[in-house]
Structures are given as C-alpha cells and as structure tokens.
PDB file with SEQRES, HELIX, SHEET and CRYST1 records, atoms N, CA, C and O in Angstrom:
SEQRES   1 A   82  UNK UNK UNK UNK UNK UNK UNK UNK UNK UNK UNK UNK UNK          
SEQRES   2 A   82  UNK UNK UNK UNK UNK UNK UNK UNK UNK UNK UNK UNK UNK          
SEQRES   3 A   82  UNK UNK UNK UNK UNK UNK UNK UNK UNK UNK UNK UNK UNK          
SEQRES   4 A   82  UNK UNK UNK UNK UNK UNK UNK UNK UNK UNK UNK UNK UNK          
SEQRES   5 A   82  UNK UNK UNK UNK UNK UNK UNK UNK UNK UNK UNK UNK UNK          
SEQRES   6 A   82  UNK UNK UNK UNK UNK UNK UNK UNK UNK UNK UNK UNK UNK          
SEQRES   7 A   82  UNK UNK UNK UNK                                              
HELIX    1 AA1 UNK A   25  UNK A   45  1                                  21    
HELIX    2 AA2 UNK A   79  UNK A   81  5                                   3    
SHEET    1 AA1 3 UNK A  10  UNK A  15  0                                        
SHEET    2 AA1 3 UNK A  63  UNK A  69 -1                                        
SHEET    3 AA1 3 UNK A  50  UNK A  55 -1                                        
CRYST1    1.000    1.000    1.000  90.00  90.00  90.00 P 1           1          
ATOM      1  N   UNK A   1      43.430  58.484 133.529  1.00  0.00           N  
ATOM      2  CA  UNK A   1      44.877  58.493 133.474  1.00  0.00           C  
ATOM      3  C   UNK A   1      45.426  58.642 134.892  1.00  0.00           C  
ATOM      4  O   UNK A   1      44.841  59.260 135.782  1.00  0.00           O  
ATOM      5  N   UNK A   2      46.503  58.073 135.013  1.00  0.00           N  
ATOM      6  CA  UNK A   2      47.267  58.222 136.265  1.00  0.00           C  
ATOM      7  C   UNK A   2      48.231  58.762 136.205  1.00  0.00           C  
ATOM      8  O   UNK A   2      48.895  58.698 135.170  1.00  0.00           O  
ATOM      9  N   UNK A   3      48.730  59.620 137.490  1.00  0.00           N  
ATOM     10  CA  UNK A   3      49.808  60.293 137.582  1.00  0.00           C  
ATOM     11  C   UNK A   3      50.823  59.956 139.243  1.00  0.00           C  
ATOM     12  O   UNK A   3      50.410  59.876 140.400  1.00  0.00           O  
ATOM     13  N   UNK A   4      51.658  59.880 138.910  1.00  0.00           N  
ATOM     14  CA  UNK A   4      52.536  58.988 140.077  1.00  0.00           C  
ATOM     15  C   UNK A   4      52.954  61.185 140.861  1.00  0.00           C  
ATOM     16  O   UNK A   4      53.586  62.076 140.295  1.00  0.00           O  
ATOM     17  N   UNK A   5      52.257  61.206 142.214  1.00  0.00           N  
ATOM     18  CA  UNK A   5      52.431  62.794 142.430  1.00  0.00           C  
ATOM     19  C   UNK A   5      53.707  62.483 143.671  1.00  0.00           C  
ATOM     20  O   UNK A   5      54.294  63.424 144.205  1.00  0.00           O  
ATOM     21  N   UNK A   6      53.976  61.180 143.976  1.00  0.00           N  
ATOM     22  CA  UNK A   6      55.052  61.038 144.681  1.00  0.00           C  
ATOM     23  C   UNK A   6      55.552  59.934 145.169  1.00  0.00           C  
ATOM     24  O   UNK A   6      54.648  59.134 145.410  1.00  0.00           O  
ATOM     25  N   UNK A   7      57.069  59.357 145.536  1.00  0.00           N  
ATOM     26  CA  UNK A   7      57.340  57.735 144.910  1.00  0.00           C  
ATOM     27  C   UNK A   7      58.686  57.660 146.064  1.00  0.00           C  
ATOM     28  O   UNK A   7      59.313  58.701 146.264  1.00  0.00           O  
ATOM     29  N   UNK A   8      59.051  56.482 146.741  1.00  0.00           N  
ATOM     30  CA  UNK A   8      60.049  56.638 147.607  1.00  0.00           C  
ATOM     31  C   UNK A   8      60.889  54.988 147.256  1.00  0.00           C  
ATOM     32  O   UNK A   8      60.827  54.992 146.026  1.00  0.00           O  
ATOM     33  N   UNK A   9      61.182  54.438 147.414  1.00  0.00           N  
ATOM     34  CA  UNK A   9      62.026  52.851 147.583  1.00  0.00           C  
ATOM     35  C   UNK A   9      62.560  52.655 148.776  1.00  0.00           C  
ATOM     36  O   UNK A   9      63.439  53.445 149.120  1.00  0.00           O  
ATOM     37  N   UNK A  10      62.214  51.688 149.595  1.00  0.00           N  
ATOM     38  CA  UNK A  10      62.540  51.281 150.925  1.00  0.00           C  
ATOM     39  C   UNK A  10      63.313  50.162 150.479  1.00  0.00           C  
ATOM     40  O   UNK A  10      62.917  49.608 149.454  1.00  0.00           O  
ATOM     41  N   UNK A  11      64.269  49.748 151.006  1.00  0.00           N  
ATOM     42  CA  UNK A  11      65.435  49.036 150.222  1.00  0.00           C  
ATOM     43  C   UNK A  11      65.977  48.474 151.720  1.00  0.00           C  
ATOM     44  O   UNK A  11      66.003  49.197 152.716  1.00  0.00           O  
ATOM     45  N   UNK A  12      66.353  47.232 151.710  1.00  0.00           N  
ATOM     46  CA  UNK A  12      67.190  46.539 152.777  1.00  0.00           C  
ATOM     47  C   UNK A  12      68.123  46.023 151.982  1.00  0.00           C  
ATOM     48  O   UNK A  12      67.775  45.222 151.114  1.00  0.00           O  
ATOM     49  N   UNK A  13      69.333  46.347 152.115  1.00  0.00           N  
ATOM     50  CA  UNK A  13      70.606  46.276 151.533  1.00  0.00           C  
ATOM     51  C   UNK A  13      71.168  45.243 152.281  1.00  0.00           C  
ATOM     52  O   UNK A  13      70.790  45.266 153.452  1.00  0.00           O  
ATOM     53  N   UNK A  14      72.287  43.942 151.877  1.00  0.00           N  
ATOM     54  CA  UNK A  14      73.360  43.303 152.972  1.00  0.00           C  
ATOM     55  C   UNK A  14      74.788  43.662 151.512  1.00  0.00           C  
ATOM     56  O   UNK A  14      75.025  43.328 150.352  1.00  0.00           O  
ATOM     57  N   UNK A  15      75.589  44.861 153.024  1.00  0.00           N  
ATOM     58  CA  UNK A  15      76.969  44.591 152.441  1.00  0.00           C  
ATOM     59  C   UNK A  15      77.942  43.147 152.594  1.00  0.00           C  
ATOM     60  O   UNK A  15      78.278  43.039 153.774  1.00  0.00           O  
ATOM     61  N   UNK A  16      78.354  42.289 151.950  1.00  0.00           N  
ATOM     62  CA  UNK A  16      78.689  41.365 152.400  1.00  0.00           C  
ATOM     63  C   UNK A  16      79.992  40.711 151.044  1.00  0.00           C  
ATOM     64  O   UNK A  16      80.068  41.082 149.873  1.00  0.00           O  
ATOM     65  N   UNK A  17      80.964  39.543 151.852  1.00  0.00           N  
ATOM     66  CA  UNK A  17      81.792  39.591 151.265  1.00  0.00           C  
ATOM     67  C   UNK A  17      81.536  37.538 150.984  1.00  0.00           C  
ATOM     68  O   UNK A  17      81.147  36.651 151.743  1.00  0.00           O  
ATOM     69  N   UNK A  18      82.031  37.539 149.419  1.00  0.00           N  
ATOM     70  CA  UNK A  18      81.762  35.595 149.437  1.00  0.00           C  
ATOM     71  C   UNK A  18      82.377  34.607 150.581  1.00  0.00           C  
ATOM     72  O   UNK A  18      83.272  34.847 151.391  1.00  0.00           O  
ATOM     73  N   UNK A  19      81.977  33.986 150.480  1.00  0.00           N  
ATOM     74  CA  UNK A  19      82.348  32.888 151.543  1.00  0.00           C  
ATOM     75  C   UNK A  19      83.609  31.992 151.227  1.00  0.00           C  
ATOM     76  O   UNK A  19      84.364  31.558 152.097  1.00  0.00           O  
ATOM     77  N   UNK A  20      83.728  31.793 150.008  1.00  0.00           N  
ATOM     78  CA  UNK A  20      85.116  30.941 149.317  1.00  0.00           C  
ATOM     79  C   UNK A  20      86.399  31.997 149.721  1.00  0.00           C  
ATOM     80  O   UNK A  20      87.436  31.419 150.048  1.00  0.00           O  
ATOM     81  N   UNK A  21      86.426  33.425 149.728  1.00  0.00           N  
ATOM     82  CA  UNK A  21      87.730  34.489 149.848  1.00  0.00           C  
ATOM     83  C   UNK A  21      87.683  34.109 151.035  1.00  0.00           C  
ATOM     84  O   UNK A  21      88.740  34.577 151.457  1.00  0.00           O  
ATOM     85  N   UNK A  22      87.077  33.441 152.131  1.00  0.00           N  
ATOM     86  CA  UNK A  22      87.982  33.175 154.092  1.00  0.00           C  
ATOM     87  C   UNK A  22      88.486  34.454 154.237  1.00  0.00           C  
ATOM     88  O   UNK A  22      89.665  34.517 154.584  1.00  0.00           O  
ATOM     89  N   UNK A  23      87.842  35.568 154.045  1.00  0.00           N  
ATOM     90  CA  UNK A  23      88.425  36.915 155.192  1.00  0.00           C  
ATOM     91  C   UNK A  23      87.278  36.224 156.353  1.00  0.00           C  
ATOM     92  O   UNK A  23      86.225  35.602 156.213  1.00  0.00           O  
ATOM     93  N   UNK A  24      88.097  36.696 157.579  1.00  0.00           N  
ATOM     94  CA  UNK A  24      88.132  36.864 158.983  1.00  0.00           C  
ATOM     95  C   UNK A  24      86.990  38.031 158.825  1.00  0.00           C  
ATOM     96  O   UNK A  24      86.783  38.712 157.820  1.00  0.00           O  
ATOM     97  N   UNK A  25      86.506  38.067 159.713  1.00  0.00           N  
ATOM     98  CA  UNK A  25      85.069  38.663 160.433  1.00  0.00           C  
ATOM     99  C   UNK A  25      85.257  40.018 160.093  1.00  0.00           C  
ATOM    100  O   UNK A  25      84.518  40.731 159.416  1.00  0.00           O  
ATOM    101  N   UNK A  26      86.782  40.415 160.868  1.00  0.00           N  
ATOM    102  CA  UNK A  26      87.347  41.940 160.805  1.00  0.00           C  
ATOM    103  C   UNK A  26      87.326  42.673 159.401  1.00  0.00           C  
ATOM    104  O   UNK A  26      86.624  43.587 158.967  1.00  0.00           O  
ATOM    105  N   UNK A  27      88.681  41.699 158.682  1.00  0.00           N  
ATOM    106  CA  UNK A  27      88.628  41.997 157.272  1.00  0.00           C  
ATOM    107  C   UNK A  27      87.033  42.157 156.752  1.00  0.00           C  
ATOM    108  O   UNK A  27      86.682  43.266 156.351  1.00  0.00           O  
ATOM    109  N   UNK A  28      86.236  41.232 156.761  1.00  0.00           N  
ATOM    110  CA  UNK A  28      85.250  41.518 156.310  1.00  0.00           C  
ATOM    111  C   UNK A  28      84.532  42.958 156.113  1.00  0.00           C  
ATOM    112  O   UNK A  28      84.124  43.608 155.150  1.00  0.00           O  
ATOM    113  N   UNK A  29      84.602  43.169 157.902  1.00  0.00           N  
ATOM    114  CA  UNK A  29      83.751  44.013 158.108  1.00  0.00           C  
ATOM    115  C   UNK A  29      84.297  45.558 157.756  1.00  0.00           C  
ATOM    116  O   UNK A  29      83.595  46.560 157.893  1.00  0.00           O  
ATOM    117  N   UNK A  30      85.493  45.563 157.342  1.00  0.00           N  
ATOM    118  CA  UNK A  30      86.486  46.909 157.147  1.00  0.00           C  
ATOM    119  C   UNK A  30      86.170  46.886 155.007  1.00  0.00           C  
ATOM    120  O   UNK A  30      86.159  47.863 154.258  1.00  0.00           O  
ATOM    121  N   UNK A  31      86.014  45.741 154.729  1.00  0.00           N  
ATOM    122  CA  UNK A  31      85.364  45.616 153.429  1.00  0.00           C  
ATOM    123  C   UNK A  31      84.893  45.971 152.786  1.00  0.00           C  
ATOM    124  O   UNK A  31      85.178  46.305 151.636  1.00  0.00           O  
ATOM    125  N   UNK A  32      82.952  46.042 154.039  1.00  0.00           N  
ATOM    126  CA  UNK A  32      82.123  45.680 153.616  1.00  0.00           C  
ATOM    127  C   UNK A  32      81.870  47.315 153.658  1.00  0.00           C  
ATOM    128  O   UNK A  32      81.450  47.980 152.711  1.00  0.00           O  
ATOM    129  N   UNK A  33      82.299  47.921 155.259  1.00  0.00           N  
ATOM    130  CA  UNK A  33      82.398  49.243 155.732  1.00  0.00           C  
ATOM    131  C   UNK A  33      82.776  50.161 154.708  1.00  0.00           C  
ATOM    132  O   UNK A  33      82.231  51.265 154.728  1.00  0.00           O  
ATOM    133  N   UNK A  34      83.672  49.889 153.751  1.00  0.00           N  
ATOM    134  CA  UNK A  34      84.200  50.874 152.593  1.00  0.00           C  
ATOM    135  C   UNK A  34      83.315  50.772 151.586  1.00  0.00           C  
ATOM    136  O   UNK A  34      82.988  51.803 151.000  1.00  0.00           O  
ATOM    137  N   UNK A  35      82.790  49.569 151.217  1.00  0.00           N  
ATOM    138  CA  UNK A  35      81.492  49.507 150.193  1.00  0.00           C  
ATOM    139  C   UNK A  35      80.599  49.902 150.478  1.00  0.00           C  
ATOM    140  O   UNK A  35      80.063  50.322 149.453  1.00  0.00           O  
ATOM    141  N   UNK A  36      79.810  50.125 151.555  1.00  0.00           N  
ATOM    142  CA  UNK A  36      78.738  50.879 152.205  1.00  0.00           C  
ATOM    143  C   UNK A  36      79.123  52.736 151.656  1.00  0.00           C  
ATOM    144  O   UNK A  36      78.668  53.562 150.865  1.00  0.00           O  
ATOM    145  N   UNK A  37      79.949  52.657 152.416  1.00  0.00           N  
ATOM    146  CA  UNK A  37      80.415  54.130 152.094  1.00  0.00           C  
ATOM    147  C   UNK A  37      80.682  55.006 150.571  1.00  0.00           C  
ATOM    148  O   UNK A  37      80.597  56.189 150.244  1.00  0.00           O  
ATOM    149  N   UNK A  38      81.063  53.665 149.833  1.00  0.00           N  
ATOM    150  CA  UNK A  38      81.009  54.023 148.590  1.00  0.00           C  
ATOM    151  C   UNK A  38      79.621  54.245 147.850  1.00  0.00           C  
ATOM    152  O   UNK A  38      79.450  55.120 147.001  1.00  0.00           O  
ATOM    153  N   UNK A  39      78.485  53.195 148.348  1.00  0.00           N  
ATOM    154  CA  UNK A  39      77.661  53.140 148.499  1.00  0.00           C  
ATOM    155  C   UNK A  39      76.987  54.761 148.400  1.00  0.00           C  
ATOM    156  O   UNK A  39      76.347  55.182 147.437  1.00  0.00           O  
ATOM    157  N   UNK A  40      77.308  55.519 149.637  1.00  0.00           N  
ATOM    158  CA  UNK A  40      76.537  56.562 150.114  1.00  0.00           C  
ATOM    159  C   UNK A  40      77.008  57.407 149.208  1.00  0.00           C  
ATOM    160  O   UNK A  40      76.311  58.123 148.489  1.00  0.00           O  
ATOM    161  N   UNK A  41      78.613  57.328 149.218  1.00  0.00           N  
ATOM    162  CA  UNK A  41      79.221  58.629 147.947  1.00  0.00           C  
ATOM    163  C   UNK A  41      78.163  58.609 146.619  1.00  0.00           C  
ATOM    164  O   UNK A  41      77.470  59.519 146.164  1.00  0.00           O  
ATOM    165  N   UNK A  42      78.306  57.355 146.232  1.00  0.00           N  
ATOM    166  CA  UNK A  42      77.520  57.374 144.785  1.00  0.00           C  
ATOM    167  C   UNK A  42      76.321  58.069 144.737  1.00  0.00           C  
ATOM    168  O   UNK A  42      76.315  58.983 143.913  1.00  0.00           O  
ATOM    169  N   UNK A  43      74.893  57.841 145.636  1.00  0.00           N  
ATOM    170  CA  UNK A  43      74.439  58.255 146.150  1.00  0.00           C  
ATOM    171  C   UNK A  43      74.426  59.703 145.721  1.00  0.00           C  
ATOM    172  O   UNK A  43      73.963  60.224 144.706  1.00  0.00           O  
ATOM    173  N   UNK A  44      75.066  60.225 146.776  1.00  0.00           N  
ATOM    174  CA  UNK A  44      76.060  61.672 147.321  1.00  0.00           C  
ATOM    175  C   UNK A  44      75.662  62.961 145.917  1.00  0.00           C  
ATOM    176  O   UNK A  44      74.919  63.881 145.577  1.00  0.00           O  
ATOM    177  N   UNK A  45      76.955  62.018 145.493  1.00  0.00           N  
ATOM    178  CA  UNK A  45      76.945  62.193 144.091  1.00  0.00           C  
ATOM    179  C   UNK A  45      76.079  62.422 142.632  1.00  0.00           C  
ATOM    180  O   UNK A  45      76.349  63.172 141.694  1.00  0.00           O  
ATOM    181  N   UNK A  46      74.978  61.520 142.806  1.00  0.00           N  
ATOM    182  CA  UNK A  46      73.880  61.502 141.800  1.00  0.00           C  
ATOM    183  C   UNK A  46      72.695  62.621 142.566  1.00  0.00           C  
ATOM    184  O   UNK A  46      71.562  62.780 142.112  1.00  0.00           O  
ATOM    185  N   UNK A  47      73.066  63.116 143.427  1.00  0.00           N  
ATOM    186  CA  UNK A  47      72.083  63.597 144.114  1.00  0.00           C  
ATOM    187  C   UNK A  47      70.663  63.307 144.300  1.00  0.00           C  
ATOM    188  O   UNK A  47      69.720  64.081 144.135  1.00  0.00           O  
ATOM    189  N   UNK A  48      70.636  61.813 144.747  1.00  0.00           N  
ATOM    190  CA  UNK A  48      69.651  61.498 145.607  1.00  0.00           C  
ATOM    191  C   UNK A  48      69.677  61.493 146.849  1.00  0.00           C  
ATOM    192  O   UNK A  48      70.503  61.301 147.741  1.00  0.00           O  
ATOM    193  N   UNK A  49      68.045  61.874 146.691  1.00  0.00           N  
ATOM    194  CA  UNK A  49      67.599  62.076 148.456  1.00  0.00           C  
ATOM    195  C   UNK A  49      67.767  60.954 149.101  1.00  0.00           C  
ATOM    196  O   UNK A  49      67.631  60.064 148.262  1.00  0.00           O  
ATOM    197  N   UNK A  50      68.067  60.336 150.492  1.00  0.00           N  
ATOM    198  CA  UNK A  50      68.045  59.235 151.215  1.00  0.00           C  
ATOM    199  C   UNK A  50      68.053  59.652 152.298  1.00  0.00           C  
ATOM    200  O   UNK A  50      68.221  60.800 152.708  1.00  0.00           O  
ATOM    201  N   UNK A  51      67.764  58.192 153.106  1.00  0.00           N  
ATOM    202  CA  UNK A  51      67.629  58.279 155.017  1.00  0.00           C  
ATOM    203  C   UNK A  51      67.895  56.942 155.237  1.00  0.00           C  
ATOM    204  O   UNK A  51      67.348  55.942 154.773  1.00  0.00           O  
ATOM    205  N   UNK A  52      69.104  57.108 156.256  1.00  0.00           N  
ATOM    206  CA  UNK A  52      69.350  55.815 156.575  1.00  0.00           C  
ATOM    207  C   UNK A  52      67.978  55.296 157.958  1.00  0.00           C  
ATOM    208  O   UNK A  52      67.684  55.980 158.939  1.00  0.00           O  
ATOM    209  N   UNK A  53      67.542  54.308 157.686  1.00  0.00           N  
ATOM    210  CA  UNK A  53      66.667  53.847 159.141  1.00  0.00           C  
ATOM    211  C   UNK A  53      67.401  53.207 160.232  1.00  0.00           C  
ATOM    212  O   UNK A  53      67.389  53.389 161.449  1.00  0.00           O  
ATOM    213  N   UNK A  54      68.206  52.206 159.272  1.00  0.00           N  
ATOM    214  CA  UNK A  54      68.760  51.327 160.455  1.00  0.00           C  
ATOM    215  C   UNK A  54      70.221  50.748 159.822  1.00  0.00           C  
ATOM    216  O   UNK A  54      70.178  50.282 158.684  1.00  0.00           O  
ATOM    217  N   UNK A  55      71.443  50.772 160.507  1.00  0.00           N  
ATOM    218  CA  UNK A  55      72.539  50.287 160.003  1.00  0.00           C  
ATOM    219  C   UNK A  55      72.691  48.588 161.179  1.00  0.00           C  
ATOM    220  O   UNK A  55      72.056  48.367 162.210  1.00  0.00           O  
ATOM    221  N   UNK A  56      73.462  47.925 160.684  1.00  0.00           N  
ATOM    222  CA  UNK A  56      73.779  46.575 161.937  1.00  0.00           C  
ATOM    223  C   UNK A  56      74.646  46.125 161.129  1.00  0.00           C  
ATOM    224  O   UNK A  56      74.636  46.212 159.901  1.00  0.00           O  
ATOM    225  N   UNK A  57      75.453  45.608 161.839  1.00  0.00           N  
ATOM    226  CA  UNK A  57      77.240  45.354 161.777  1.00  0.00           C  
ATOM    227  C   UNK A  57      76.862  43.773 162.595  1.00  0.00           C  
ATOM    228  O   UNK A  57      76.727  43.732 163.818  1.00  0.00           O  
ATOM    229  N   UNK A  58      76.717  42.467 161.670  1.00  0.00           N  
ATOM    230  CA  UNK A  58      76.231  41.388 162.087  1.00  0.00           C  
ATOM    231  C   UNK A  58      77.686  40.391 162.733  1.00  0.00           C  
ATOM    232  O   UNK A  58      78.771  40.717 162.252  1.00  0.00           O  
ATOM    233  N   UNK A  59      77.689  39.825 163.243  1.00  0.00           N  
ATOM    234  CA  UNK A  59      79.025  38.859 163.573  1.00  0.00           C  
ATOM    235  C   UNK A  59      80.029  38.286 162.081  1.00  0.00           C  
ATOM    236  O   UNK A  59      81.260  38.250 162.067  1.00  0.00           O  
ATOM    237  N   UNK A  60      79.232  37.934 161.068  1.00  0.00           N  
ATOM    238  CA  UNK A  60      79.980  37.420 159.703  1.00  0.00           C  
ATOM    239  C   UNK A  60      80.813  38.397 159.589  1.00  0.00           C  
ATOM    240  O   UNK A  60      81.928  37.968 159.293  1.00  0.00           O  
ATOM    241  N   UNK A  61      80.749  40.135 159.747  1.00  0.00           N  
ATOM    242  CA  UNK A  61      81.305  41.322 159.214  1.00  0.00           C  
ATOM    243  C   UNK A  61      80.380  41.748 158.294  1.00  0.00           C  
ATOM    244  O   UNK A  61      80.773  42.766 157.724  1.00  0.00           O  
ATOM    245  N   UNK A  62      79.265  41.352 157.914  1.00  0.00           N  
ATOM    246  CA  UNK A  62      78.372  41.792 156.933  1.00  0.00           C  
ATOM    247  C   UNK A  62      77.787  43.334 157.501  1.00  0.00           C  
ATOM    248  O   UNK A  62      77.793  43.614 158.700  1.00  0.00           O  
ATOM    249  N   UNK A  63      77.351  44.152 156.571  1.00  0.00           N  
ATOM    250  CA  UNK A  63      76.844  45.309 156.913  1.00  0.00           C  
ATOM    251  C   UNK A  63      75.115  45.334 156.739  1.00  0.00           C  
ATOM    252  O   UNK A  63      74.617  45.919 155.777  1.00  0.00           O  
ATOM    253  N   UNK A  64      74.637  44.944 157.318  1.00  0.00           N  
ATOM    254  CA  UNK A  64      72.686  45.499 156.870  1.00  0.00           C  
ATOM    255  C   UNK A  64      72.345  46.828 157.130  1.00  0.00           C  
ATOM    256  O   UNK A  64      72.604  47.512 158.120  1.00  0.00           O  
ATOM    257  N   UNK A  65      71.655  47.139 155.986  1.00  0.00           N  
ATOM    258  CA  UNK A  65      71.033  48.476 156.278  1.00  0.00           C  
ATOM    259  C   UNK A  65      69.748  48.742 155.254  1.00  0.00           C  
ATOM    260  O   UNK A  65      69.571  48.418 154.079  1.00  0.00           O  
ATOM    261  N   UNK A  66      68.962  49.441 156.170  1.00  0.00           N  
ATOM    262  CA  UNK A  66      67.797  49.649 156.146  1.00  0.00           C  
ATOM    263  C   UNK A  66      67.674  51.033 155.348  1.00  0.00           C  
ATOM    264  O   UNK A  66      68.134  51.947 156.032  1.00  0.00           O  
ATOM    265  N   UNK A  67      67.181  51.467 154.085  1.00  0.00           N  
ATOM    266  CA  UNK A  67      67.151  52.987 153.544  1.00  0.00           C  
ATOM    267  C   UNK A  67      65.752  53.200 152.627  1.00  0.00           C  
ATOM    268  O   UNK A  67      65.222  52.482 151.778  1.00  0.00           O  
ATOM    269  N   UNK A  68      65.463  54.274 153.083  1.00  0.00           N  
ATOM    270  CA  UNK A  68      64.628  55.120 151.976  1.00  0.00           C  
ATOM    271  C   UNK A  68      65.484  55.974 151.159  1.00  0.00           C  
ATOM    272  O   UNK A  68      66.458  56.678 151.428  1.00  0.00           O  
ATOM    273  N   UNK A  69      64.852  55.716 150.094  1.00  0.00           N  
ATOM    274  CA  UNK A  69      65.811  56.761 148.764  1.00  0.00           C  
ATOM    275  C   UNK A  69      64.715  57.208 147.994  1.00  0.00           C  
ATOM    276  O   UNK A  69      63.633  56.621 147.982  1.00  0.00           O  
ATOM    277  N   UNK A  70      65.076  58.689 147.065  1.00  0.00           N  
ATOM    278  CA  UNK A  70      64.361  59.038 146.076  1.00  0.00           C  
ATOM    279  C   UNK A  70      64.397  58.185 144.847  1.00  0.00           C  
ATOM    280  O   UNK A  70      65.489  57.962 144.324  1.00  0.00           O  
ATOM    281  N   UNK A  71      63.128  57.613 144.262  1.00  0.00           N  
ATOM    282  CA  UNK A  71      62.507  57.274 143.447  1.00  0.00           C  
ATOM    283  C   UNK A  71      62.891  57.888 142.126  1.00  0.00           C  
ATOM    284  O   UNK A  71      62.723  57.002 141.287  1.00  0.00           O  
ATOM    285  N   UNK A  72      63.235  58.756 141.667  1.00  0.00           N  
ATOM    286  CA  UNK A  72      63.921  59.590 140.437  1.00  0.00           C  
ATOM    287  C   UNK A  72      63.547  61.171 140.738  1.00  0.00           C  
ATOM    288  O   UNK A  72      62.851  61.502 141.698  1.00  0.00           O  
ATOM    289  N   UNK A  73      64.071  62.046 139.839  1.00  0.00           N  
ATOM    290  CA  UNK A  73      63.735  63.244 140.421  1.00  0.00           C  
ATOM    291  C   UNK A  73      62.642  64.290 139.755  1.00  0.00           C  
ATOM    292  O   UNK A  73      62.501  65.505 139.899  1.00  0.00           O  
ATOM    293  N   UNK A  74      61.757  63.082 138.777  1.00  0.00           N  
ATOM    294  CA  UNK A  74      60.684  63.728 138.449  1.00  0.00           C  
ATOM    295  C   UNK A  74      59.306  63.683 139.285  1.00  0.00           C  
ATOM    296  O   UNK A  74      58.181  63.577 138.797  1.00  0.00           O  
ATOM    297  N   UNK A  75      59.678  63.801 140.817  1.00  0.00           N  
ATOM    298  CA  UNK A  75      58.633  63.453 141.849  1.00  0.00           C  
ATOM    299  C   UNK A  75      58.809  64.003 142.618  1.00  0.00           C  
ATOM    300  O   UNK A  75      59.996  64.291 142.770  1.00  0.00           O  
ATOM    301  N   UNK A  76      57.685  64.623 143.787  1.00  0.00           N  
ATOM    302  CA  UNK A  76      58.229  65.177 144.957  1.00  0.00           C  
ATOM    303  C   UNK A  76      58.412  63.720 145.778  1.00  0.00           C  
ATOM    304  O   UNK A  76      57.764  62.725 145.454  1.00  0.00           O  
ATOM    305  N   UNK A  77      59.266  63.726 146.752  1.00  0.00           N  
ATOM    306  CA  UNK A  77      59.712  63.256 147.970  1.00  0.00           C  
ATOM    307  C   UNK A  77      59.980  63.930 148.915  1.00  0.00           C  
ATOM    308  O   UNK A  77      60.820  63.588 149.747  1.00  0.00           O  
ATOM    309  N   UNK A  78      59.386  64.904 148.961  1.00  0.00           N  
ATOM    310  CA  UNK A  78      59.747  65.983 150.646  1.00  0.00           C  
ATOM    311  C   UNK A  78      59.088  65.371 151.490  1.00  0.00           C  
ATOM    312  O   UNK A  78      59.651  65.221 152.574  1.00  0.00           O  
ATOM    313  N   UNK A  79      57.437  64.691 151.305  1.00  0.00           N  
ATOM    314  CA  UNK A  79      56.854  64.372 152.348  1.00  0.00           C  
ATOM    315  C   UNK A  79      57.564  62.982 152.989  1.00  0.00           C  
ATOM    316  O   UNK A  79      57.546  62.817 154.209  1.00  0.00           O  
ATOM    317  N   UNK A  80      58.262  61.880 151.993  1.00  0.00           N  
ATOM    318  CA  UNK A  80      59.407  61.010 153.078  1.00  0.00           C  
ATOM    319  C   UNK A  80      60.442  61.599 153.311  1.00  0.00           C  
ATOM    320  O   UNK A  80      61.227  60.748 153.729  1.00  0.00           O  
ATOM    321  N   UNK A  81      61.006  62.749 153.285  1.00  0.00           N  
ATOM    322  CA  UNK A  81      61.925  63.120 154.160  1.00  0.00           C  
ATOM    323  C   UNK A  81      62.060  63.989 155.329  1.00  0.00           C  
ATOM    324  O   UNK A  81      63.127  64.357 155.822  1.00  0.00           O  
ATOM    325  N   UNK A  82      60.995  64.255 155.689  1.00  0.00           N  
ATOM    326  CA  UNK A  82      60.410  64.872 156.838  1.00  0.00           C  
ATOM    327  C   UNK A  82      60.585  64.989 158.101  1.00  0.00           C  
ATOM    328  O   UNK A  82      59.799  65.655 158.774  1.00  0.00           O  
TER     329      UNK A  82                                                      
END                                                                             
C-alpha cells in the first residue's frame, strides 16, 4: 500500500485578458494585476500554503507567474516551504 507522506503543485499561471476586448497594454495590465491579486486573496482565504517563485509583467499586459502551493491539507508541506 501507498501512502502520499507529502505533495506540493508547481503551477505556471498566465494572467491574461482576450484579444477580441482591444484593451491597450496598460488596461490590460491593471486587469490582469487585480486578478492576480484576487488570485492570492482566494488563496489567502482557503488557507493555503504558497510561494511565489517568479512574477513577469510581459509587454501584452499579461501577468506570468511561477507558484508552489499546498496540495490539500491532509499532507505535510513544511519541507516546500522552507
């Protein structure tokens, strides 16, 4: 039998807005910036663990970001948050 003794999700996210709505780069990126953030609240909120690795703010206004998150909370994850 197997037992899962600890579990993480590495996740590359793009915040980004369709291409048919023609917001401007800015708009975009003030958009995409509030969905990210909502993003983290939710997060926040459910109380999962996370770490951002890497955020980038691309020319389109798109947001990329790079995260480890907890896996559910019937697991340890202390050793990825270290």
């Amino acid at each position: 039998m197997k037992r899962v003794l600890s579990a993480c999700i590495m996740q590359t996210l793009v915040f980004t807005q369709r291409k048919e709505l023609c917001f401007t780069a800015e708009k975009a990126l003030e958009l995409n910036r509030a969905e990210y953030a909502k993003y983290k609240a939710d997060l926040d909120k459910a109380n999962t663990r996370y770490q951002v690795l890497c955020e980038k703010e691309e020319p389109d206004g798109s947001v990329t970001v790079k995260i480890r998150k907890q896996y559910n909370d019937k697991t340890d994850v202390s050793e990825y948050f270290e």
